[in-house]
N, C-alpha and C positions, 0 to 999 in steps of 0.2 A: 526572475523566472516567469515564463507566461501561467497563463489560467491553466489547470490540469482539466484535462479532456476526462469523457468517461471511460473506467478504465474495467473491460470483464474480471471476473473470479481469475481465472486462469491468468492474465495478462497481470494479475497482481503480483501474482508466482513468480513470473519472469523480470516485474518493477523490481521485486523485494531484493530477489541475486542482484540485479543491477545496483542499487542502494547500498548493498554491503558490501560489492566487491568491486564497483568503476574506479579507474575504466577496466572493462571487462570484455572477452572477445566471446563471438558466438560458439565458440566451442569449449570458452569454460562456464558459460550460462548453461550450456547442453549437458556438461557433465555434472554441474548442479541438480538439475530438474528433470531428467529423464531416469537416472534410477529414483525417486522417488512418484514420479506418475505416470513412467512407463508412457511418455511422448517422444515419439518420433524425432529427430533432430530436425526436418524438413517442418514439423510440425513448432518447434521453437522458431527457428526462423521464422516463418509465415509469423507469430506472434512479434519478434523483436521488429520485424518490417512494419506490421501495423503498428506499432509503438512507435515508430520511427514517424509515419504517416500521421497519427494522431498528434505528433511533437509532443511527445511526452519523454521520449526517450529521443538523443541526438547521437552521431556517432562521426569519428574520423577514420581512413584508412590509414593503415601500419604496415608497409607491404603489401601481401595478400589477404590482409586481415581488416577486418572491421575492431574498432576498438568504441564499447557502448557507455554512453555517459548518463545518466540523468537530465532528462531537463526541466523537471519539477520536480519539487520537495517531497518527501514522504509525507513531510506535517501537512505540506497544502492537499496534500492528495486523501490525506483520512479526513481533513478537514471537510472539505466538499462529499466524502463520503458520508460521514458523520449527518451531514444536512442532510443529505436525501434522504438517508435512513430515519431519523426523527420525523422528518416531513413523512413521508411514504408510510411508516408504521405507527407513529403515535402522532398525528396531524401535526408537527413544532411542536408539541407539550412535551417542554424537559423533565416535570415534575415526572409524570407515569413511566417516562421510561428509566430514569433513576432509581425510583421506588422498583420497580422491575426486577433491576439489576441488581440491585442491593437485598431484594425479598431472595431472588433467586440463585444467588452465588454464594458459595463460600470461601467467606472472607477469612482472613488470618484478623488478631489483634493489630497491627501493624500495616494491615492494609486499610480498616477500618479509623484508624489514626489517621492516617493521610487523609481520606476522604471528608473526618472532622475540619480536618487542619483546612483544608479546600472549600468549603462550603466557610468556614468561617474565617477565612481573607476575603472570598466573595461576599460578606456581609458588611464587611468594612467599605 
């Protein structure tokens, strides 16, 4: 799969229905995402087109339908988010923003587990 482009707030909306429901046609992305942010169906499309444009998203015709596929991963696409956001808000420093998120969230017993368990295969 190629490099994931940048992808807006919004355009992540429309990746995410993609991701869970490819192949997927523009009118069951529309009935996904429009009763919950009250967009325009015109308004989806113009999104799924720039998806298209940025090759993030690829699609085939089905008839009179588009049918949308993925054309990058969701790991690679949080991945490259993930960077930006550490670079942009904490300069690359993993430590502060771990501590961060861990001073600031509430965790369960069990999620705090895993996070042990995680840092200590990373030590190995």
């Amino acid at each position: 799969m190629p490099k994931p482009p940048k992808i807006s707030d919004a355009e992540w909306h429309v990746m995410d229905a993609v991701w869970l429901a490819a192949p997927i046609t523009a009118s069951d992305v529309i009935d996904s995402l429009s009763p919950h942010f009250g967009w325009s169906a015109n308004t989806i499309k113009t999104m799924l087109n720039r998806l298209v444009k940025k090759r993030a998203l690829k699609f085939e015709q089905d008839g009179k339908r588009y049918l949308y596929r993925p054309a990058v991963s969701r790991e690679a696409c949080v991945r490259v988010e993930s960077r930006s956001f550490l670079q942009r808000v904490f300069g690359g420093d993993v430590t502060p923003m771990l501590a961060h998120f861990v001073e600031d969230a509430q965790l369960s017993p069990e999620q705090l587990k895993q996070l042990r368990k995680l840092l200590d295969q990373k030590r190995d």
